[in-house]
C-alpha positions in Angstrom: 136.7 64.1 177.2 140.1 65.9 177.7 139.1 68.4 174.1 135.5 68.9 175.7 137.0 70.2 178.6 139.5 72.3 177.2 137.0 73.7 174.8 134.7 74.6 177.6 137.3 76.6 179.6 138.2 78.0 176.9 134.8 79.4 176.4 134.9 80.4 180.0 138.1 82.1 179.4 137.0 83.8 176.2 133.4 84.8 176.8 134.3 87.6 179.9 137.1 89.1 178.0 134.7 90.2 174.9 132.6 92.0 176.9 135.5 94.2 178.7 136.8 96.5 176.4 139.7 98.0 178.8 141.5 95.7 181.5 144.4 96.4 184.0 147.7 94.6 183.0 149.9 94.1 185.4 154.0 93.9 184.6 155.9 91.6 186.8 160.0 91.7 187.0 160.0 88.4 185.5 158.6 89.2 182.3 155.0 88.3 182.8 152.1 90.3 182.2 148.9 89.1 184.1 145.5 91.0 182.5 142.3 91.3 184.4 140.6 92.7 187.1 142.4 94.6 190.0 140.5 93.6 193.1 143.1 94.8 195.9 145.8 97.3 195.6 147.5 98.8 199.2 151.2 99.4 199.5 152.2 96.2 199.8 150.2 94.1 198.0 148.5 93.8 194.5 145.6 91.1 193.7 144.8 90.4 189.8 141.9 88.6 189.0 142.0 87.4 185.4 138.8 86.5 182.9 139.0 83.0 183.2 138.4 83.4 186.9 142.1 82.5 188.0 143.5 85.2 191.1 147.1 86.3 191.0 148.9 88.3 194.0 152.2 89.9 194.1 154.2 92.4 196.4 154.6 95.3 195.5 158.4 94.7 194.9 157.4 91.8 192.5 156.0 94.5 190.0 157.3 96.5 187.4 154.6 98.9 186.9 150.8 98.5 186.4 149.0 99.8 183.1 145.2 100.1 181.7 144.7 98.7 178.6 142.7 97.3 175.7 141.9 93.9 176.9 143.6 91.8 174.1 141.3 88.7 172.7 142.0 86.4 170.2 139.7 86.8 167.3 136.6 84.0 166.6 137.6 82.1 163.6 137.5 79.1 161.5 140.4 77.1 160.2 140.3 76.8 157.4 143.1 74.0 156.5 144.0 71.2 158.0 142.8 68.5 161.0 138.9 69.1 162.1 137.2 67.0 165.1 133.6 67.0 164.7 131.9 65.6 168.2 128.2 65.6 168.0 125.6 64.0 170.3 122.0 63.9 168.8 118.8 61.6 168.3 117.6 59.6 165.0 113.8 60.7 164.8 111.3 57.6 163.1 107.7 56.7 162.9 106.2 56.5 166.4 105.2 52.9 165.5 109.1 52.2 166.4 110.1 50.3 169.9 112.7 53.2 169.8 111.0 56.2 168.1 114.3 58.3 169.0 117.3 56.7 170.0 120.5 58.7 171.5 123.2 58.7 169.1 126.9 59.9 169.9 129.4 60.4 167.3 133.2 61.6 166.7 134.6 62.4 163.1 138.5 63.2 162.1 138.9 65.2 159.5 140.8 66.8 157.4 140.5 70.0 155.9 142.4 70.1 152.3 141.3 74.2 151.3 138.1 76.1 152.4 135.7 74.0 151.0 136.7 70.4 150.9 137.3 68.2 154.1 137.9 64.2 154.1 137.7 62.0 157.0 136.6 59.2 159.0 133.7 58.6 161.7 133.3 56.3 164.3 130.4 56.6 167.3 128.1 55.2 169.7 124.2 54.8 168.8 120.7 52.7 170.6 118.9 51.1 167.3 117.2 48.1 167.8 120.2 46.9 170.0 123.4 49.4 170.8 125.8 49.4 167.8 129.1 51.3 166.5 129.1 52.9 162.8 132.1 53.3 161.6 132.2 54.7 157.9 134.0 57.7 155.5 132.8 60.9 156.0 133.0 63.8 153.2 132.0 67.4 154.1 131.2 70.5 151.7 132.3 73.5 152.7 130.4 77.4 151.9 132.2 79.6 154.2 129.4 82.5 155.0 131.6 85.5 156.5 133.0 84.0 159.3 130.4 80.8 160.1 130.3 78.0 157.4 128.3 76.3 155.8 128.4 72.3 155.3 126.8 69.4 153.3 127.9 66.4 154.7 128.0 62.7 153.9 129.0 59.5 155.7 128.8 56.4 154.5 130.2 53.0 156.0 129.0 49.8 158.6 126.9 49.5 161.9 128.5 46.3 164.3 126.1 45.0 166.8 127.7 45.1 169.9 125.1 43.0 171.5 121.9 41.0 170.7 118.1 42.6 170.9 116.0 41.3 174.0 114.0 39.0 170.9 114.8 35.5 172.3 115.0 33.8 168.2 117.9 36.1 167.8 120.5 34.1 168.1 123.1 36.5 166.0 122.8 40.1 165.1 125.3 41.7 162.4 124.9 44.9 162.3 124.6 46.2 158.7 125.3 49.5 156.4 124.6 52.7 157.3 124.5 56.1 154.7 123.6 59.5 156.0 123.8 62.7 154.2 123.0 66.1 156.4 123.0 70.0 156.1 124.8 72.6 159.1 126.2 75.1 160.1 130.1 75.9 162.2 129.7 78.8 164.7 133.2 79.8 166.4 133.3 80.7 169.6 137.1 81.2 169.7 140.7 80.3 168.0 140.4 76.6 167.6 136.7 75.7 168.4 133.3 76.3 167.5 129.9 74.7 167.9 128.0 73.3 164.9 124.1 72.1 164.7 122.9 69.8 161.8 120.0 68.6 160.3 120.1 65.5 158.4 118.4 62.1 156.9 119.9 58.3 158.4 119.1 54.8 156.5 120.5 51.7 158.6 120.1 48.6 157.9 120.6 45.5 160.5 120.8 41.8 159.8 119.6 39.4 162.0 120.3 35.4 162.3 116.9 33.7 164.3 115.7 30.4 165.4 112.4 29.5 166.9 110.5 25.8 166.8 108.1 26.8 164.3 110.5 28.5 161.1 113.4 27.1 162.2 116.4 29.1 161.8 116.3 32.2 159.5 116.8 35.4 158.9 115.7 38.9 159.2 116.9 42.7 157.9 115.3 45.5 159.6 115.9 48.9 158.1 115.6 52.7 159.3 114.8 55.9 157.8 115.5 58.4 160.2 115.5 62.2 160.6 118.7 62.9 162.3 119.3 65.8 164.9 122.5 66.4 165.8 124.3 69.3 168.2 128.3 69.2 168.6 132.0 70.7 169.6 134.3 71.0 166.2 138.0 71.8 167.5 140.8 72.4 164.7 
């Protein structure tokens, strides 16, 4: 939650500043330099108002000397080397025939980046199936770097635990069961060290089920899903 909401001031921060193509920089005795907007200026007192909405006001004797310049922004880009964080919220589209024809699914992946077209890590998430369950699993990801998006084919493969039972009274024990999903998407930045990337993708899941009613007695059942998987996220490297 922390990365979230430093990604989203960050967008906050950056998004203003790319727009303004000169700024007034103000040069404090200390050292500082404080960029933005001057909203007061008298012979006393000087009030700076910067892009990410933060205000800043000084004396007069506090300042060194006050300049317009070329706002300075850091440029939009991708890493490309070394540890990615892939969080993605999204829903697993079935048949309409299903109790749960799209269930919410939230998931994280770490990641790392070896060269500009290779990346190795893990996933772990939060998803509603038949009952609400935790994959956990490898993830590989393809890289096509496009000018200054990418490109990705990714695939995950590992286990779904049950972290509770369906409301089917015969289940007596559900064990979750393994889950593959291979997808196609695209990285947008938005700044240094973030971007937002959209997928498109296909989910099987299996789960495994121990029953027991009075006329089968106990036995067992494996329920399995072919999903379309829609997925929106925050990748921070």
């Amino acid at each position: 939650m922390k990365r979230i909401l430093a990604l989203l001031l960050t967008l906050a921060c950056f998004l203003p500043a790319s727009a303004q193509k000169n700024c007034d920089a103000v040069y404090v005795n200390n050292g500082s330099i404080i960029r933005g907007r001057i909203t007061e200026q008298n012979d006393t007192l000087v009030r700076i108002l910067t892009a990410c909405g933060s205000e800043f006001a000084f004396r007069k004797n506090e300042i060194l000397r006050i300049a317009v310049e070329k706002c300075i922004t850091a440029k939009a880009r991708i890493s490309r080397k070394g540890y990615m964080n892939f969080t993605s919220m999204g829903v697993l589209i079935g048949s309409t025939e299903n109790d749960k024809s799209a269930p919410f699914s939230v998931l994280m992946e770490h990641n790392y980046r070896f060269n500009k077209n290779f990346a190795l890590g893990g996933v772990i998430g939060f998803e509603q199936l038949n009952e609400s369950v935790m994959p956990l699993g490898a993830n590989l990801k393809l890289f096509l770097p496009a000018g200054n998006t990418d490109l990705y084919f990714g695939s995950t493969a590992g286990y779904s635990f049950s972290l509770g039972k369906p409301e089917d009274i015969a289940v007596e024990k559900a064990n979750g069961g393994f889950m593959f999903s291979t997808e196609i998407g695209i990285i947008i930045p938005v700044s240094v060290g973030s971007a937002i990337s959209i997928a498109i993708g296909y989910r099987y899941n299996e789960l495994h089920y121990d029953l027991n009613n009075w006329y089968m007695g106990d036995y067992k059942q494996n329920n399995t899903y072919n999903r379309l998987m829609l997925r929106f996220g925050i990748t921070i490297f």
